[in-house]
C-alpha positions as CSV (number, residue, x, y, z in Angstrom):
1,X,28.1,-9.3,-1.7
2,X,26.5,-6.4,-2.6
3,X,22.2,-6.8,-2.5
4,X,19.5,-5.8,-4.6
5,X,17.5,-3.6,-3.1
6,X,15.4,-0.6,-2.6
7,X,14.2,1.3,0.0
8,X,10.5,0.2,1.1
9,X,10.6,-2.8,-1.4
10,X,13.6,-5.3,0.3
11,X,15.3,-7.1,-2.2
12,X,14.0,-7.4,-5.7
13,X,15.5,-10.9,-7.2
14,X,13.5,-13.3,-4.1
15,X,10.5,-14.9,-4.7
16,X,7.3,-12.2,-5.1
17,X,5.8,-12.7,-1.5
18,X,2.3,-12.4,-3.2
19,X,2.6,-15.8,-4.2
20,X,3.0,-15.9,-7.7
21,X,6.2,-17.9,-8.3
22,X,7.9,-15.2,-9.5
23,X,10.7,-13.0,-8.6
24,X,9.5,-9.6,-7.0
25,X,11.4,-7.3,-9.7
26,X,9.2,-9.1,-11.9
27,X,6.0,-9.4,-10.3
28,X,4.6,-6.5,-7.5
29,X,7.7,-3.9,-7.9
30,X,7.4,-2.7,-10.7
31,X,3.4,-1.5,-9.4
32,X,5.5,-0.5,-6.0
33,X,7.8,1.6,-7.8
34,X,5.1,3.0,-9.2
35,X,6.3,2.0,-13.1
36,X,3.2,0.3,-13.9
37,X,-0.4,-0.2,-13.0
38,X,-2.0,-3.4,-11.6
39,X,-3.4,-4.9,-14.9
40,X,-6.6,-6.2,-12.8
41,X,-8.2,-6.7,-9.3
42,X,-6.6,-10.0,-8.8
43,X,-2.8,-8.3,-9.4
44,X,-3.6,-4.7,-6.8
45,X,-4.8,-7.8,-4.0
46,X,-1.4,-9.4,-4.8
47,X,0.4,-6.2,-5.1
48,X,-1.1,-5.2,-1.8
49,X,-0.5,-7.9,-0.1
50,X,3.2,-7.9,-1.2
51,X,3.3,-4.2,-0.4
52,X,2.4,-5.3,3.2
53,X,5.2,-8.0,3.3
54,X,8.0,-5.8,2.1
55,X,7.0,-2.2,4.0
56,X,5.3,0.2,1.4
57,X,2.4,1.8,3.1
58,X,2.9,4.3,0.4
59,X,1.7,1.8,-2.3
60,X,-0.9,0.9,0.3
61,X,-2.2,4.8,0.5
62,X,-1.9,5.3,-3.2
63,X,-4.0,2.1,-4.0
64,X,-7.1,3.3,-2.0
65,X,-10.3,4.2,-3.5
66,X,-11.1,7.9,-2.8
67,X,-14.1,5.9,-1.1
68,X,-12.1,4.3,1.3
69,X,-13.4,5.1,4.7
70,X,-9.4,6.3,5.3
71,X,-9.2,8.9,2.4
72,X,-11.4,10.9,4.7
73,X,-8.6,10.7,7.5
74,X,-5.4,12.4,7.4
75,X,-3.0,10.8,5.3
76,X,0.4,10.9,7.3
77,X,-1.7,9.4,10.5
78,X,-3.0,6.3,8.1
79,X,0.6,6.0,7.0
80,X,1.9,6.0,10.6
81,X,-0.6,3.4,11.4
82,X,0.0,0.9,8.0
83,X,3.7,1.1,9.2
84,X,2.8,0.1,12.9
85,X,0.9,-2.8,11.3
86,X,3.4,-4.0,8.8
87,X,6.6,-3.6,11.7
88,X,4.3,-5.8,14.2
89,X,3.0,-8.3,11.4
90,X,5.4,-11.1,9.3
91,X,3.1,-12.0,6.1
92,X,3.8,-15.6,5.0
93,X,1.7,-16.6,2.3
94,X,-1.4,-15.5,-0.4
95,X,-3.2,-17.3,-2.0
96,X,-6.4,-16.2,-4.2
97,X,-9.7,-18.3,-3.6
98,X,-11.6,-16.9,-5.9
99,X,-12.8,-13.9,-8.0
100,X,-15.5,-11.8,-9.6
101,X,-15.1,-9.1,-11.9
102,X,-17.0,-6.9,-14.6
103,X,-17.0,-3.9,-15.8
104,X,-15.2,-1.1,-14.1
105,X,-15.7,-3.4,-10.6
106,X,-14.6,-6.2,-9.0
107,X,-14.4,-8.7,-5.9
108,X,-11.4,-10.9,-5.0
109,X,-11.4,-13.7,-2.1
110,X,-8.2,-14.3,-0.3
111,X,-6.6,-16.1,3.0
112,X,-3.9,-13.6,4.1
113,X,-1.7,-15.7,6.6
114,X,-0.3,-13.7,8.9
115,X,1.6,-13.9,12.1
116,X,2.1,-11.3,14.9
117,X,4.7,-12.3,18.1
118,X,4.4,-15.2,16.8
119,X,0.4,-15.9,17.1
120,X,-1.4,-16.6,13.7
121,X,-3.5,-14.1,12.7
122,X,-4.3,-15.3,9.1
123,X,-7.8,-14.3,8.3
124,X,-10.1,-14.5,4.5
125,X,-11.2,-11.5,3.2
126,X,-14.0,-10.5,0.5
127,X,-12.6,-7.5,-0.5
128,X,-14.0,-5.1,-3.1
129,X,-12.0,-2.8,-5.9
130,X,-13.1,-0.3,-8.2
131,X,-11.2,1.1,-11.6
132,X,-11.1,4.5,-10.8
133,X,-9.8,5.5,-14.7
134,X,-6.4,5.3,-14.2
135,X,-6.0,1.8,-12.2
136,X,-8.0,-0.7,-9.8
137,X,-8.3,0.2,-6.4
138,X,-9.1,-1.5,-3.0
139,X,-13.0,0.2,-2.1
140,X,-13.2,-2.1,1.4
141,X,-13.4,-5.4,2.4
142,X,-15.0,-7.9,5.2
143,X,-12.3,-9.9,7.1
144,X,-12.4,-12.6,9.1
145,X,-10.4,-14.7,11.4
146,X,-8.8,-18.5,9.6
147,X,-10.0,-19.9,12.5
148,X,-13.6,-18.9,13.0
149,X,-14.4,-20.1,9.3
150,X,-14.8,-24.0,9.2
151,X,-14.7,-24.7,6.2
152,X,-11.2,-25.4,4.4
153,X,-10.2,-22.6,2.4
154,X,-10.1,-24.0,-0.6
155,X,-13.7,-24.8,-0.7
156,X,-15.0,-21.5,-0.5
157,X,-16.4,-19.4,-3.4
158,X,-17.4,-15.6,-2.7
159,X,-20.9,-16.6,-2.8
160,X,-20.1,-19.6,0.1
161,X,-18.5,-16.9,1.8
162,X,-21.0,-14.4,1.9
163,X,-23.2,-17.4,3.4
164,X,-20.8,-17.7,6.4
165,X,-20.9,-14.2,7.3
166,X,-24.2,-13.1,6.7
């Protein structure tokens, strides 16, 4: 049985592993294969996120803000270490806590769960995006381990966030 799929992308008719419910060729690929733009912040998170679980450090380059700390870095050495990350990482799971945006800028909170050799390395991240004309891009972001924040993840806001790690 022959299967659907693309290089960098892995197969296009399971479930979106941003979270969304939704099949992949549906949700994330077509911003992977680089047929549309992320419509909002909350999308290029999910988008990124999926990018992570299915291998496209591309995407991940191409979605930076020119004012990401690693635009200044030479590109194929950030694209050797995104694929180092993603080949040592399994993502299992999204899910958006909350978001913020107006204007040509925007926040998004997340818990990214995440497991490397089998330890979990889920953390929550603030992390900001700018619209740079064209389409939203991740700016930066401040992560922090699951397990160091004590309150469930489902109670926090941005602004009860930015409380815990002030």
């Amino acid at each position: 049985m022959a299967r659907d799929v693309r290089p960098g992308t892995g197969s296009l008719s399971r479930p979106c592993p941003c979270g969304s419910g939704r099949a992949y060729r549906e949700c994330c690929a077509p911003c992977h294969l680089g047929d549309r733009e992320a419509p909002d912040a909350v999308a290029l998170m999910r988008s990124r996120y999926a990018a992570f679980a299915v291998g496209d450090a591309a995407y991940l380059w191409r979605t930076l803000h020119m004012g990401h700390i690693d635009r200044g870095r030479d590109r194929d050495e950030v694209l050797r270490e995104l694929k180092a990350t993603i080949h040592h990482h399994r993502y299992r799971g999204l899910k958006i806590l909350d978001s913020l945006q107006g204007g040509d800028s925007a926040s998004v909170l997340f818990l990214a769960q995440i497991f490397q050799a089998g330890a979990d390395r889920s953390f929550i991240e603030l992390s900001d995006f700018l619209h740079d004309g064209e389409g939203w891009r991740y700016l930066h972001g401040v992560a922090v381990p699951r397990a160091r924040i004590s309150v469930p993840p489902d109670e926090l806001t941005i602004a009860r966030f930015s409380t815990l790690v002030a």
